[in-house]
N, C-alpha and C positions, 0 to 999 in steps of 0.2 A: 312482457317482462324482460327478456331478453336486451330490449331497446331500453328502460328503464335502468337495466346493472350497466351498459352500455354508457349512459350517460352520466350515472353515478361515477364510474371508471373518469372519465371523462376528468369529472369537475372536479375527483380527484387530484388526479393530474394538474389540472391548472392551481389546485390551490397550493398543491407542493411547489410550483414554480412563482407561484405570488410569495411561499414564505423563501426562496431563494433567492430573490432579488431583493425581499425586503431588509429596512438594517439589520444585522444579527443581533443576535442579543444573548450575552454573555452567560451559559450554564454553569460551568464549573471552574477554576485551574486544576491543571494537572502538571505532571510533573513525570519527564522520562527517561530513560538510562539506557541507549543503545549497545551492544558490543556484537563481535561478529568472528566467525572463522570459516577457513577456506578448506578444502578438500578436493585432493585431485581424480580426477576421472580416468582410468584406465592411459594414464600418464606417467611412465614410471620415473621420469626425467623432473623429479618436483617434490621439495624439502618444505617441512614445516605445517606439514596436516596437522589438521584441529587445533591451529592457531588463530590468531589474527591476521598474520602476515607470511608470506609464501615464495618461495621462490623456484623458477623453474631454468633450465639449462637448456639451453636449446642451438646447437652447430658450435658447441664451446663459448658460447657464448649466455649472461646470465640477466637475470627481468626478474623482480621484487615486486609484489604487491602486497600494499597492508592496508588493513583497515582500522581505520581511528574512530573511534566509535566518541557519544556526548550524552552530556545531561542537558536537557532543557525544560525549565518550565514556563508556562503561558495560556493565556486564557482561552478558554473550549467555546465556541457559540454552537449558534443553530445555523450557521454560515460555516465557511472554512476559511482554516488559518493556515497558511504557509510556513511550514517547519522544519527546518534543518538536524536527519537523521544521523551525520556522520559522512566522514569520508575517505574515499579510497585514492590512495597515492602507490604512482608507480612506476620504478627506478631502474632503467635498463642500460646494460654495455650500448654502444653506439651499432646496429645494424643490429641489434636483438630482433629474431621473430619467433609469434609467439608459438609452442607447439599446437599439433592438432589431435584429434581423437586418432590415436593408430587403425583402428577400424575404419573409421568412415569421416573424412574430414568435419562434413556437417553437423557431425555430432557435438552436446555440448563435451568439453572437456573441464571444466572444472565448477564445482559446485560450491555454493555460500551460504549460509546462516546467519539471519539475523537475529539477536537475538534482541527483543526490547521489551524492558522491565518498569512496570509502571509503580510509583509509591505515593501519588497523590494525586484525587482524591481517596481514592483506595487501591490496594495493590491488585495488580494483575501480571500475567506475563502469557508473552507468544513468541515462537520462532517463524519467521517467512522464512522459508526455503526457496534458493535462484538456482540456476546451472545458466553456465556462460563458454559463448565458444567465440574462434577468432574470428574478427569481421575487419578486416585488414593491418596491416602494419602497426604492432602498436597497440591495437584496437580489439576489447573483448565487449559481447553484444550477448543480453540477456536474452537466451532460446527458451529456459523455461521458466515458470513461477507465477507466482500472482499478481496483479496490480496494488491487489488492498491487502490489508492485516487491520484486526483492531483489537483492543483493549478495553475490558468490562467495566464499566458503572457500577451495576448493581442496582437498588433500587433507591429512590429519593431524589429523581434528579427529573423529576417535572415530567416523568414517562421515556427520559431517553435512558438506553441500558447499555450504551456501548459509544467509547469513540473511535471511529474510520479514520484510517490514514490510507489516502488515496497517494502514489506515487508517480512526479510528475519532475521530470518527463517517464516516458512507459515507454518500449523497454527501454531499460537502463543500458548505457554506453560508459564503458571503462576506455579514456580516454590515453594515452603515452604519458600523460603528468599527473595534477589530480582532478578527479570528479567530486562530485557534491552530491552526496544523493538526499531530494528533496522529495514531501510529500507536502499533500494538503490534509490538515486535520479536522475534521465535523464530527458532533454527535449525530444518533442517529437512535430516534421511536422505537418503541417495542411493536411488536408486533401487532398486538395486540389493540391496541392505540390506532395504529391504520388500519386496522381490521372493521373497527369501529367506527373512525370515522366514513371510512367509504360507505359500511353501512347506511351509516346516517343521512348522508347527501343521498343513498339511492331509495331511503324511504322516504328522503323528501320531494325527489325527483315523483315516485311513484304519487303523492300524495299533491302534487301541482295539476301533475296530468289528470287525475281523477278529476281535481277541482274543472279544467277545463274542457270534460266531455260530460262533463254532470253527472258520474256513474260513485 
């Protein structure tokens, strides 16, 4: 039996990667509203918490960051689409460097919220949560947070109940100018749905094998 879930497992598998090469095909449009704010980390040298845009002081010297958040709509498949989140721009004195956590360099020193607000095809909303520390001159480098976020469906949409936004590149790099932070967008099955079908391939698997030992 064991060998049976095994290959149900299996055939699984390969059929999720036969529908991900195959062409997509178009679920829903949706429709999204990013916005964001910054929060500093045990940083006391940094104005403009719980905004969008931030500024911090560092050897007399001052560095801007903000974030421009967007509305986008665009069509959802059963593939992924490449979607443009919003972007962070950022405005430094000449020899600006950024500060670091007073305790422990490595630590993150400043934390972000995104916040993205869906209104079609039905509404939803989530915050991703980041924390970010320096990774060289210039340079702030995502230490914590997630890759994905998604946003709910609901039911009617052919079994899929949520779309994934996968962000790419991982982790995210705050650049001396601006950055683009980009994801990929795909629905994604209930559970329930893959539940079932692995089921099904592993009674059918059980039900080949019987045919071939005669039992």
């Amino acid at each position: 039996m064991k060998h049976v879930i095994s290959s149900g497992a299996f055939l699984l598998c390969t059929v999720a990667a036969s529908v991900a090469y195959a062409d997509p095909v178009r679920v829903t449009t949706t429709t999204i509203t990013t916005s964001g704010v910054f929060d500093c980390r045990a940083v006391s040298s940094c104005t403009g918490e719980g905004t969008n845009s931030i500024t911090f002081e560092s050897g007399g010297l001052f560095g801007t960051l903000t974030f421009h958040g967007m509305t986008s709509t665009f069509d959802v498949t059963n593939g992924t689409t490449p979607v443009t989140l919003g972007h962070f721009a950022f405005d430094a004195d000449e020899g600006f460097v950024m500060p670091s956590h007073p305790a422990n360099p490595k630590q993150p020193m400043l934390r972000f919220a995104l916040r993205a607000s869906q209104t079609l095809p039905v509404t939803s909303h989530t915050t991703a949560r980041w924390q970010f520390g320096p990774s060289g001159p210039g340079l702030l480098r995502q230490q914590m947070g997630n890759r994905y976020f998604s946003l709910g469906l609901g039911s009617g949409f052919d079994g899929y109940t949520a779309i994934v936004y996968r962000l790419t590149p991982f982790p995210v790099t705050l650049s001396a100018a601006t950055t683009t932070l980009t994801a990929e967008a795909g629905v994604v099955p209930e559970p329930a749905t893959m539940i079932l079908l692995g089921t099904g391939m592993a009674t059918a698997a059980l039900a080949r094998r019987r045919r071939r030992s005669g039992t």
